[in-house]
Backbone as XML, in Angstrom:
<?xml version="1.0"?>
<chain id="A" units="angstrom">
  <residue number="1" name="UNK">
    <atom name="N" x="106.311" y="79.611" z="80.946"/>
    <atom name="CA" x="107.012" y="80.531" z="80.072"/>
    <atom name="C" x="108.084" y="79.813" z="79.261"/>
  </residue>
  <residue number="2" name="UNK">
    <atom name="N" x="108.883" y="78.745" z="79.880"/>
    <atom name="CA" x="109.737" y="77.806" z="79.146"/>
    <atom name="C" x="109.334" y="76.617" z="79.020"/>
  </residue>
  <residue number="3" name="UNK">
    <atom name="N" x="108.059" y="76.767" z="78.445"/>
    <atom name="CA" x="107.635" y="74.746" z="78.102"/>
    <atom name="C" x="108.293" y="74.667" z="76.722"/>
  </residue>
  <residue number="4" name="UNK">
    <atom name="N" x="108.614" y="74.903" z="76.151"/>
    <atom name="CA" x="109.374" y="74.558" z="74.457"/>
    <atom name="C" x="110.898" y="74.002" z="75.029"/>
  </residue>
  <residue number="5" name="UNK">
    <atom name="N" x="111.329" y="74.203" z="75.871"/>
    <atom name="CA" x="112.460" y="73.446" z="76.459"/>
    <atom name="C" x="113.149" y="72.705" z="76.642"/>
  </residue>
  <residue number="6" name="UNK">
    <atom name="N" x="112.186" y="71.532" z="76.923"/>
    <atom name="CA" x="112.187" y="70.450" z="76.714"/>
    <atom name="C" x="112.262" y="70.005" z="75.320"/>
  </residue>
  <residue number="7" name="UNK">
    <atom name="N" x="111.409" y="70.171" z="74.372"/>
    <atom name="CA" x="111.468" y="70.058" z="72.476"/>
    <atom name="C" x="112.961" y="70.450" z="72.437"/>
  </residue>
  <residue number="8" name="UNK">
    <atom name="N" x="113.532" y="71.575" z="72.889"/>
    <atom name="CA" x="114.929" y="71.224" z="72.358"/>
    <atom name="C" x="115.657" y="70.785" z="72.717"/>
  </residue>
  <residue number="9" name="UNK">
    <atom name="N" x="115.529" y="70.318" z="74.125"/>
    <atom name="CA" x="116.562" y="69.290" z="74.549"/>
    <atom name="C" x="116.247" y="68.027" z="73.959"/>
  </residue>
  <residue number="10" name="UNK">
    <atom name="N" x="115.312" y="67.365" z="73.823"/>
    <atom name="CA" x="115.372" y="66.470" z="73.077"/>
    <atom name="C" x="115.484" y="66.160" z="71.335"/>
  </residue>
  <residue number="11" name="UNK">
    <atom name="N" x="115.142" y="67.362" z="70.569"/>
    <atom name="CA" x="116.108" y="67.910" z="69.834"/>
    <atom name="C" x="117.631" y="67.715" z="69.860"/>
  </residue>
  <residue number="12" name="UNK">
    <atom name="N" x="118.255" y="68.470" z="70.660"/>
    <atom name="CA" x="119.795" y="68.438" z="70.578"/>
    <atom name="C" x="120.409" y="66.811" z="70.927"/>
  </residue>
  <residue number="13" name="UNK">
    <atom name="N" x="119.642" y="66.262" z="71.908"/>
    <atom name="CA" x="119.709" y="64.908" z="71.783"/>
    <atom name="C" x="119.789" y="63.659" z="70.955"/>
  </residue>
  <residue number="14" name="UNK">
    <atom name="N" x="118.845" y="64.057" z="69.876"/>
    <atom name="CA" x="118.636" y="63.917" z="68.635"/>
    <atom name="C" x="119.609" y="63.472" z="67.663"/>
  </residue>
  <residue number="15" name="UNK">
    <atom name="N" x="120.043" y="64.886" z="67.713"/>
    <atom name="CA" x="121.182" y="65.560" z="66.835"/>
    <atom name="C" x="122.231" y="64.501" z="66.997"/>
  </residue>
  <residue number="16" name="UNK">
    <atom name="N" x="122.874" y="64.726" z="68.687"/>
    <atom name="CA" x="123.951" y="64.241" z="68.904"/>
    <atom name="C" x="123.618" y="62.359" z="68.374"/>
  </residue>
  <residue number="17" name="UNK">
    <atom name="N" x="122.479" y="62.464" z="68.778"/>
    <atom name="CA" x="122.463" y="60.739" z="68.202"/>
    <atom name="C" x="122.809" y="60.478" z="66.789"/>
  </residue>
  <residue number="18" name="UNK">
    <atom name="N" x="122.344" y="61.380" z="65.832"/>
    <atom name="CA" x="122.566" y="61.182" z="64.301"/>
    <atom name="C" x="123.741" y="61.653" z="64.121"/>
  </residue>
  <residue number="19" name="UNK">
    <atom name="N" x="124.619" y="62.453" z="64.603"/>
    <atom name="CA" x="126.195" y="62.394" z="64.423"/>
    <atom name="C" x="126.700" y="61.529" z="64.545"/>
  </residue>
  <residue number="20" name="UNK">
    <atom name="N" x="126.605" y="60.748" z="66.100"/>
    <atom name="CA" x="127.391" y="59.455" z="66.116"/>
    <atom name="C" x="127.228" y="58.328" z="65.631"/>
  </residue>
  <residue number="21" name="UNK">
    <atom name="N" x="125.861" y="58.236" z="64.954"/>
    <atom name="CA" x="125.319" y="56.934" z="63.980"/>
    <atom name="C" x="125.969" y="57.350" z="62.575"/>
  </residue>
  <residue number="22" name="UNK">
    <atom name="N" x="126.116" y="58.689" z="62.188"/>
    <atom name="CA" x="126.913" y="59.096" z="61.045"/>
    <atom name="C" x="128.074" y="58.593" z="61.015"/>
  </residue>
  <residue number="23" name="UNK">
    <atom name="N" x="128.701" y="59.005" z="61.818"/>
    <atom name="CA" x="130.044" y="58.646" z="62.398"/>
    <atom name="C" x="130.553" y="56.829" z="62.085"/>
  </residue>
  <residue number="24" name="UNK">
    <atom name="N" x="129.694" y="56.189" z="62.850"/>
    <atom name="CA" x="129.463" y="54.616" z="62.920"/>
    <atom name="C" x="129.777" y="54.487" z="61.882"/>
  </residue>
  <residue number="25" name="UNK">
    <atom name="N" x="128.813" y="55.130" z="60.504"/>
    <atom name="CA" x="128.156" y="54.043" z="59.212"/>
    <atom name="C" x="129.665" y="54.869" z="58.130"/>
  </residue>
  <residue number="26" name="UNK">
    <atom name="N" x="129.956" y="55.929" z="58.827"/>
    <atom name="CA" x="131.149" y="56.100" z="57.943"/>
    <atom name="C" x="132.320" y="55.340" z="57.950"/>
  </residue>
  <residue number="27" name="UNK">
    <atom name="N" x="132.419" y="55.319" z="59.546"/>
    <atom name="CA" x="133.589" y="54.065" z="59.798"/>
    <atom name="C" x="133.196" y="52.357" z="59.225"/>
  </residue>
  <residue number="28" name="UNK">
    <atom name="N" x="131.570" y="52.128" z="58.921"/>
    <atom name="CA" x="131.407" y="50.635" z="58.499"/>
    <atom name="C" x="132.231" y="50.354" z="57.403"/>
  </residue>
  <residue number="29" name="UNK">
    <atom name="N" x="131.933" y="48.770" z="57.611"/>
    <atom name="CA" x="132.419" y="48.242" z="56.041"/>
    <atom name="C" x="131.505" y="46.926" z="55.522"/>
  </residue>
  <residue number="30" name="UNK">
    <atom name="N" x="131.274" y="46.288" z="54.766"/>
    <atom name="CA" x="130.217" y="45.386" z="54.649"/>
    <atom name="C" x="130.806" y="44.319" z="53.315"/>
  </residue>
  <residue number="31" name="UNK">
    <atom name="N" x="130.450" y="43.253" z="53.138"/>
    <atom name="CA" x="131.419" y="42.256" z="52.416"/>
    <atom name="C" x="130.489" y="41.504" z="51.646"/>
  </residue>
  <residue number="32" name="UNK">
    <atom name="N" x="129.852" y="41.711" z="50.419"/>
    <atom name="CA" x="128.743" y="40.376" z="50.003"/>
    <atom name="C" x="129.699" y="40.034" z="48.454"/>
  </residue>
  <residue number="33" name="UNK">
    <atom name="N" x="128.989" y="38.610" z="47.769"/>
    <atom name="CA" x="129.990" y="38.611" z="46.417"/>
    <atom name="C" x="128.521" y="38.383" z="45.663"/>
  </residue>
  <residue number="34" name="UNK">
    <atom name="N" x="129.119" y="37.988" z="44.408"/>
    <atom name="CA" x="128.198" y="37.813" z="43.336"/>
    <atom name="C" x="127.491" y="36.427" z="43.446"/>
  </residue>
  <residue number="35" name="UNK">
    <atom name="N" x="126.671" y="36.887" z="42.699"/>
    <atom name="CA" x="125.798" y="35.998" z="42.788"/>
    <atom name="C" x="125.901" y="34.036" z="42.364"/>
  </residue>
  <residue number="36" name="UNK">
    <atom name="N" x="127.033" y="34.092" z="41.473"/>
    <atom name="CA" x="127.835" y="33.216" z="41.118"/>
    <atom name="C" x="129.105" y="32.677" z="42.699"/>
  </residue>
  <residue number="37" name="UNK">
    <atom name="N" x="129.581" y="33.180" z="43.530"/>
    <atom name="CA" x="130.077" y="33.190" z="44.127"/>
    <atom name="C" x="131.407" y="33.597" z="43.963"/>
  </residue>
  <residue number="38" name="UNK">
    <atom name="N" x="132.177" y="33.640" z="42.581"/>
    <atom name="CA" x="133.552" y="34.241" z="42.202"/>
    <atom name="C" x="134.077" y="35.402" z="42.283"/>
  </residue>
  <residue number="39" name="UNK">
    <atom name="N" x="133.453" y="36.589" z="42.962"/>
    <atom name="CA" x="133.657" y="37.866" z="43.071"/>
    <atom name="C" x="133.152" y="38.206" z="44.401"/>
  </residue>
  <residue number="40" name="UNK">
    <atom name="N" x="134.027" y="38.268" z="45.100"/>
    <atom name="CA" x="133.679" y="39.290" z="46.407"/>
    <atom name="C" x="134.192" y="40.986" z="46.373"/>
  </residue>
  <residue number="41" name="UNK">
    <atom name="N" x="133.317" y="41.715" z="46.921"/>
    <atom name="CA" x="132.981" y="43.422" z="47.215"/>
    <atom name="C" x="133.420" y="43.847" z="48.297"/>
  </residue>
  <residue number="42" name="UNK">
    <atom name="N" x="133.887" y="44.831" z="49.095"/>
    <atom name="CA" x="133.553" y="45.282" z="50.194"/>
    <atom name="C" x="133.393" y="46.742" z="49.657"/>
  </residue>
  <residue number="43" name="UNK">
    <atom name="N" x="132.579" y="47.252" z="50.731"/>
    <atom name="CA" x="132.142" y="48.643" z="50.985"/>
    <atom name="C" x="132.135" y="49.143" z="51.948"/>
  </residue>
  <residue number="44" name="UNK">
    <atom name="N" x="132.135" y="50.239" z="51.695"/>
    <atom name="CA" x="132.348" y="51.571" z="53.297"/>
    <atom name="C" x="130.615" y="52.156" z="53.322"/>
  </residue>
  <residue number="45" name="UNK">
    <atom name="N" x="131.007" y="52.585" z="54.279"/>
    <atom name="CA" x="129.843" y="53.525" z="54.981"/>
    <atom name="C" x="129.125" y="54.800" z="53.928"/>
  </residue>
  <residue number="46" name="UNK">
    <atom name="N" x="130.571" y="54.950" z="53.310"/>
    <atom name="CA" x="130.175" y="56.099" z="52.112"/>
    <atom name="C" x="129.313" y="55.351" z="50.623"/>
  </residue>
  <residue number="47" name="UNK">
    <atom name="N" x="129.214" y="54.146" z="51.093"/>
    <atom name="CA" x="129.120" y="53.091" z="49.579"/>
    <atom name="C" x="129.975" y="53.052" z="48.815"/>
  </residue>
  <residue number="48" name="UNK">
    <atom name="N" x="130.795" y="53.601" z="48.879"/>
    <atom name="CA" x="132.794" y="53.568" z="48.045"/>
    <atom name="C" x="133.266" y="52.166" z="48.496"/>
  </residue>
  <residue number="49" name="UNK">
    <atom name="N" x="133.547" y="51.664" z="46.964"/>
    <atom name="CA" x="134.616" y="50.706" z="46.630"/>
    <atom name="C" x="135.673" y="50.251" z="47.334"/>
  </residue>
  <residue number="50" name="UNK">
    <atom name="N" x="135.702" y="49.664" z="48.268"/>
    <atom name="CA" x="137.107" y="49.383" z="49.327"/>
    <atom name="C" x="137.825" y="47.810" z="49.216"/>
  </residue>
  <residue number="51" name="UNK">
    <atom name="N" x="137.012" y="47.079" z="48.560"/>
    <atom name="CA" x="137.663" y="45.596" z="48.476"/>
    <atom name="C" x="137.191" y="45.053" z="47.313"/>
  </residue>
  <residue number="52" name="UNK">
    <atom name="N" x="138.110" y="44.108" z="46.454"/>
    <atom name="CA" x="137.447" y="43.340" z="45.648"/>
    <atom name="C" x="138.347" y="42.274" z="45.202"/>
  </residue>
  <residue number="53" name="UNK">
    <atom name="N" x="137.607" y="40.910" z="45.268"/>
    <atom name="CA" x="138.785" y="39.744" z="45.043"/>
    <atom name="C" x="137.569" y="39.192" z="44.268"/>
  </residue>
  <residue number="54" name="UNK">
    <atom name="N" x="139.089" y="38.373" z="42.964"/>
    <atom name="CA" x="137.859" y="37.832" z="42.151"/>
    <atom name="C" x="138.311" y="36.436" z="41.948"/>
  </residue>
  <residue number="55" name="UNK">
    <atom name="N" x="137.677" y="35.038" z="42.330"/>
    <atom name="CA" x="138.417" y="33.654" z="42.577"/>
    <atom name="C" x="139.496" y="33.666" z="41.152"/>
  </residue>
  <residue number="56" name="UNK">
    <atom name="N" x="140.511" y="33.667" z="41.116"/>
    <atom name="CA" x="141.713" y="33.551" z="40.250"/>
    <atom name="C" x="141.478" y="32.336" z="39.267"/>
  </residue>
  <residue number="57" name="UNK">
    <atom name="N" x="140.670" y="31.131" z="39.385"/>
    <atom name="CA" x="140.569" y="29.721" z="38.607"/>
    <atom name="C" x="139.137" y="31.126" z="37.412"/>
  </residue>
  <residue number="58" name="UNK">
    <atom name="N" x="138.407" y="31.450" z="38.031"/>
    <atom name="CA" x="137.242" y="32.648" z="37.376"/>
    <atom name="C" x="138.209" y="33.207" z="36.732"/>
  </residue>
  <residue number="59" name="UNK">
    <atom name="N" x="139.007" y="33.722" z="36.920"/>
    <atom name="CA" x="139.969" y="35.178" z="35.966"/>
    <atom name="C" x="140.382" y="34.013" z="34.940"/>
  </residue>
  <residue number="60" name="UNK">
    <atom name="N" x="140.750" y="33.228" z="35.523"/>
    <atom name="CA" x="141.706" y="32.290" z="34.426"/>
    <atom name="C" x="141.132" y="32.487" z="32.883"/>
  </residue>
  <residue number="61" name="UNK">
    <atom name="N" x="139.742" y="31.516" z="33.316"/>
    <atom name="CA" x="138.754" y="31.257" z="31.968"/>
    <atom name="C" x="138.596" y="32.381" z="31.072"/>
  </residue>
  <residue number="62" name="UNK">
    <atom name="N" x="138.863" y="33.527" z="31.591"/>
    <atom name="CA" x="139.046" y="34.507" z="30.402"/>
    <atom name="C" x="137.845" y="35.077" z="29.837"/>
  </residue>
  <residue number="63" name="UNK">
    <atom name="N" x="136.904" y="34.477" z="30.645"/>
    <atom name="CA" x="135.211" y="35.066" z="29.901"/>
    <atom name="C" x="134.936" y="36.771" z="30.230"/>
  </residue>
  <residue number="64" name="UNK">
    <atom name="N" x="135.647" y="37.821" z="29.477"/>
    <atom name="CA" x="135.338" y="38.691" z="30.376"/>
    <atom name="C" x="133.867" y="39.572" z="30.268"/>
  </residue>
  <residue number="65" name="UNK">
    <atom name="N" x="133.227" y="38.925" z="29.481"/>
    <atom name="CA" x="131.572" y="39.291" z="29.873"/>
    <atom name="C" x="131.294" y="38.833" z="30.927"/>
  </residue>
  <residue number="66" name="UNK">
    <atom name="N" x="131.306" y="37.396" z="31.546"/>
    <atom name="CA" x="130.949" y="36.502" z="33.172"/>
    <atom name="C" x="131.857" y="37.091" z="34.314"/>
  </residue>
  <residue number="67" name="UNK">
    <atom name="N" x="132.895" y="37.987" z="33.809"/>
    <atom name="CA" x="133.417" y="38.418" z="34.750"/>
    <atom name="C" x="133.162" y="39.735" z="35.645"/>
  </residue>
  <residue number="68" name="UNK">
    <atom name="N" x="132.519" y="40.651" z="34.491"/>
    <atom name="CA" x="131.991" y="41.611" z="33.966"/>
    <atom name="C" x="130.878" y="41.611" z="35.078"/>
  </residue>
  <residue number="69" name="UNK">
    <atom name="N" x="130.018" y="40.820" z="34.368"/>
    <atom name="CA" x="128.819" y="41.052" z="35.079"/>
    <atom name="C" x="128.956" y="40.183" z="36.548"/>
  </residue>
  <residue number="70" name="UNK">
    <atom name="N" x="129.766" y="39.013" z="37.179"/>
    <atom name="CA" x="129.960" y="39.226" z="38.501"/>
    <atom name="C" x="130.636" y="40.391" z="39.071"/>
  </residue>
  <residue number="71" name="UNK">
    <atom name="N" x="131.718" y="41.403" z="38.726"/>
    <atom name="CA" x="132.057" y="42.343" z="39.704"/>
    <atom name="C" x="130.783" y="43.178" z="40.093"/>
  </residue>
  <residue number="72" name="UNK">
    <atom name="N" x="130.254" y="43.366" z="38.721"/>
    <atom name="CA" x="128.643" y="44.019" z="38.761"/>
    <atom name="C" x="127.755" y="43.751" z="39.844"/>
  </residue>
  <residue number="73" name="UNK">
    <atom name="N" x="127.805" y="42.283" z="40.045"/>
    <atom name="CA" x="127.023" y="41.605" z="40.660"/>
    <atom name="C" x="127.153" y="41.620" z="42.172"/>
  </residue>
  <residue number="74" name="UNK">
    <atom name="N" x="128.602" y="41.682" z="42.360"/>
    <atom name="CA" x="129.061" y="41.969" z="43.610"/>
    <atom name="C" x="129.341" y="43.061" z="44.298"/>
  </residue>
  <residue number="75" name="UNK">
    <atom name="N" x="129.347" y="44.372" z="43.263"/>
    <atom name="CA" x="129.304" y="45.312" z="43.891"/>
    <atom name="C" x="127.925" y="45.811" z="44.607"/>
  </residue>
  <residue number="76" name="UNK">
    <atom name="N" x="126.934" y="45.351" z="43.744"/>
    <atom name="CA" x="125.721" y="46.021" z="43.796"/>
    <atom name="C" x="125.125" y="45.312" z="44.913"/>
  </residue>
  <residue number="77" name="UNK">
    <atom name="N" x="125.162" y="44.046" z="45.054"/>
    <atom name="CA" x="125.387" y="43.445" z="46.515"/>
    <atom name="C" x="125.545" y="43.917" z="47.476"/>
  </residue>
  <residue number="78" name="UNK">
    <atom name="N" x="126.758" y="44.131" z="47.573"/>
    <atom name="CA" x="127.641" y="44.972" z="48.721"/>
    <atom name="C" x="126.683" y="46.171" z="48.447"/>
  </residue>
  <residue number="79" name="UNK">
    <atom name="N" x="126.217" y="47.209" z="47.917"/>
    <atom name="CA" x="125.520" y="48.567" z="48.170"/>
    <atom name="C" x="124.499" y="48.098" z="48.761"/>
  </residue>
  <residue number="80" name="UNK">
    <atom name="N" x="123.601" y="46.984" z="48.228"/>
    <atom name="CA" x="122.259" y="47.199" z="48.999"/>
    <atom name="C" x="122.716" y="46.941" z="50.228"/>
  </residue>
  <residue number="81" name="UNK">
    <atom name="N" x="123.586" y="45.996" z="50.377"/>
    <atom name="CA" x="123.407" y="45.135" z="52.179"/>
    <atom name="C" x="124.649" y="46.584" z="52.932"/>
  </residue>
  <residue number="82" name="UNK">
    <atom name="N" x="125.212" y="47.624" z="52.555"/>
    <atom name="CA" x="125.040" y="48.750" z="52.949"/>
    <atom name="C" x="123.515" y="49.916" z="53.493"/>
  </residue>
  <residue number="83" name="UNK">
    <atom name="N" x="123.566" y="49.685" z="52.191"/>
    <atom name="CA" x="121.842" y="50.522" z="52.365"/>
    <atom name="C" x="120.916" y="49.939" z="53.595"/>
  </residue>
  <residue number="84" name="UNK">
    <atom name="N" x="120.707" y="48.451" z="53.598"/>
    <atom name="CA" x="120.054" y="47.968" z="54.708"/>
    <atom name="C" x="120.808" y="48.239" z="55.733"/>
  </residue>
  <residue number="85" name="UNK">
    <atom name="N" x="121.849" y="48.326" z="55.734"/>
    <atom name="CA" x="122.664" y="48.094" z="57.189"/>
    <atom name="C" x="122.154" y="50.021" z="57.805"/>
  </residue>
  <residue number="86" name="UNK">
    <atom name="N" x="122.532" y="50.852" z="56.530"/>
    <atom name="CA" x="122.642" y="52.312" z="57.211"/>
    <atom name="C" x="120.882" y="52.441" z="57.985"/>
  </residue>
  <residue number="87" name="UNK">
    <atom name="N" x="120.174" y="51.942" z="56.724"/>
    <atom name="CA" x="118.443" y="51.764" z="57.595"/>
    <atom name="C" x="118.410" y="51.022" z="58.499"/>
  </residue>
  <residue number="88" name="UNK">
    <atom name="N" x="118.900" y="50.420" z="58.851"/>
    <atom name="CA" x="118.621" y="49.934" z="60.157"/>
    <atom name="C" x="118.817" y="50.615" z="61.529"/>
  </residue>
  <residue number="89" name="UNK">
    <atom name="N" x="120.663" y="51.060" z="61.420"/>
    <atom name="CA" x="121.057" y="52.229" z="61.906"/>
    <atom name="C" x="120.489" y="53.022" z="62.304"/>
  </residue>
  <residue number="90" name="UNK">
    <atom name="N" x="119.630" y="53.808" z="61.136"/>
    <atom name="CA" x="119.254" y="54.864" z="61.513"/>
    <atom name="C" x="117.628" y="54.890" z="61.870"/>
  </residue>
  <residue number="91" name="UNK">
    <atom name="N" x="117.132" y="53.364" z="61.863"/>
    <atom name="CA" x="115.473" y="53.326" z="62.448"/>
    <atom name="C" x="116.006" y="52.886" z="63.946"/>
  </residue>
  <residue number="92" name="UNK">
    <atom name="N" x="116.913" y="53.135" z="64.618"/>
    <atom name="CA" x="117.366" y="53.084" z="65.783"/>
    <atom name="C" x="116.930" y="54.271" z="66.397"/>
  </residue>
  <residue number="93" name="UNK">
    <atom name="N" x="116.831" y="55.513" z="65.979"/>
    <atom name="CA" x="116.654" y="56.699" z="66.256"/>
    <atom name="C" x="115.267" y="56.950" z="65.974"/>
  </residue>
  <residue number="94" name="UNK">
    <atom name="N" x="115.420" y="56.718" z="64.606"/>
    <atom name="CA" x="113.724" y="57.605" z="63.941"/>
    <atom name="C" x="112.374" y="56.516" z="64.616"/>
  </residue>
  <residue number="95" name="UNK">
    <atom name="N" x="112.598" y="55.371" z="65.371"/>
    <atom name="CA" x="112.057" y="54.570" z="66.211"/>
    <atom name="C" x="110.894" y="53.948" z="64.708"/>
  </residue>
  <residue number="96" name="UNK">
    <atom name="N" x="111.915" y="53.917" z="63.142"/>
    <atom name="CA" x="111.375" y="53.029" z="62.174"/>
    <atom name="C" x="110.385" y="54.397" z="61.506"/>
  </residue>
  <residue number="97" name="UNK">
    <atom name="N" x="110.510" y="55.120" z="61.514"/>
    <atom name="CA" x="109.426" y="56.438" z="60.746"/>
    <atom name="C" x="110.764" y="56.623" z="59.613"/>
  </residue>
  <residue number="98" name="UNK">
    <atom name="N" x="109.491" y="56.986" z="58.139"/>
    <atom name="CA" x="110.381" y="56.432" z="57.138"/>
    <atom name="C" x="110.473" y="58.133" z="56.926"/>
  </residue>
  <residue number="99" name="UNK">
    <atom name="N" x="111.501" y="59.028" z="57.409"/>
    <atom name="CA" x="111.825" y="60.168" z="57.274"/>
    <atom name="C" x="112.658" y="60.600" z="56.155"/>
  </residue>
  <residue number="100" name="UNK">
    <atom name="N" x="112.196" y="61.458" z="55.107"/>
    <atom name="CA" x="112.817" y="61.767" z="53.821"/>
    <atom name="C" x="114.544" y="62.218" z="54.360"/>
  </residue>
  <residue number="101" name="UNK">
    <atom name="N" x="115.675" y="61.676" z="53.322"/>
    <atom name="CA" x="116.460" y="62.485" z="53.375"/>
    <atom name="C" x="117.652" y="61.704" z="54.862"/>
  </residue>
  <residue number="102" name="UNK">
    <atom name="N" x="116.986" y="60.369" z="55.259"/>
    <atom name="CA" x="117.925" y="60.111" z="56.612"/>
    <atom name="C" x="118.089" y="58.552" z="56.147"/>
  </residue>
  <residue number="103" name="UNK">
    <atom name="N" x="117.466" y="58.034" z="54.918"/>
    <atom name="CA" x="117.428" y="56.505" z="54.685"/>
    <atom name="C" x="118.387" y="56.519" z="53.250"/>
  </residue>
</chain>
């Protein structure tokens, strides 16, 4: 009469797992630079902007197209190696099933 029971306990189990991996990737932070090496990024869990240093001898030269396109370079950096980090995270749970809406 109660075999579905089990489905929700492991359900609610679930759950509680993807809160606290939420939790985790909100508290992360992640650090890559450009591709040039003169611009370093950091990022949060939210993918929001939290750090950015740009080598000062780079600012000097005044090129601000090369500068331009390293912050570019380094931010977008920093998002993917977020993005990988939250997928990874979260194929901890989904045991790697590419589930819409959790990657």
């Amino acid at each position: 009469m109660l075999k579905g029971l089990g489905d929700i306990g492991n359900l609610m189990k679930l759950q509680k797992e993807m809160k606290n991996i939420q939790k985790k990737l909100k508290a992360a932070r992640v650090e890559d630079e450009s591709n040039d090496g003169n611009v370093k990024a950091g990022v949060n869990g939210e993918f929001g902007l939290v750090d950015l240093s740009i080598d000062p001898e780079f600012l000097a030269s005044g090129d601000a197209k090369k500068i331009e396109k390293s912050v570019m370079s380094a931010v977008n950096n920093a998002v993917e190696k977020m993005k990988q980090h939250s997928a990874e995270e979260m194929s901890s749970i989904t045991g790697g099933l590419n589930i819409p809406g959790l990657n």
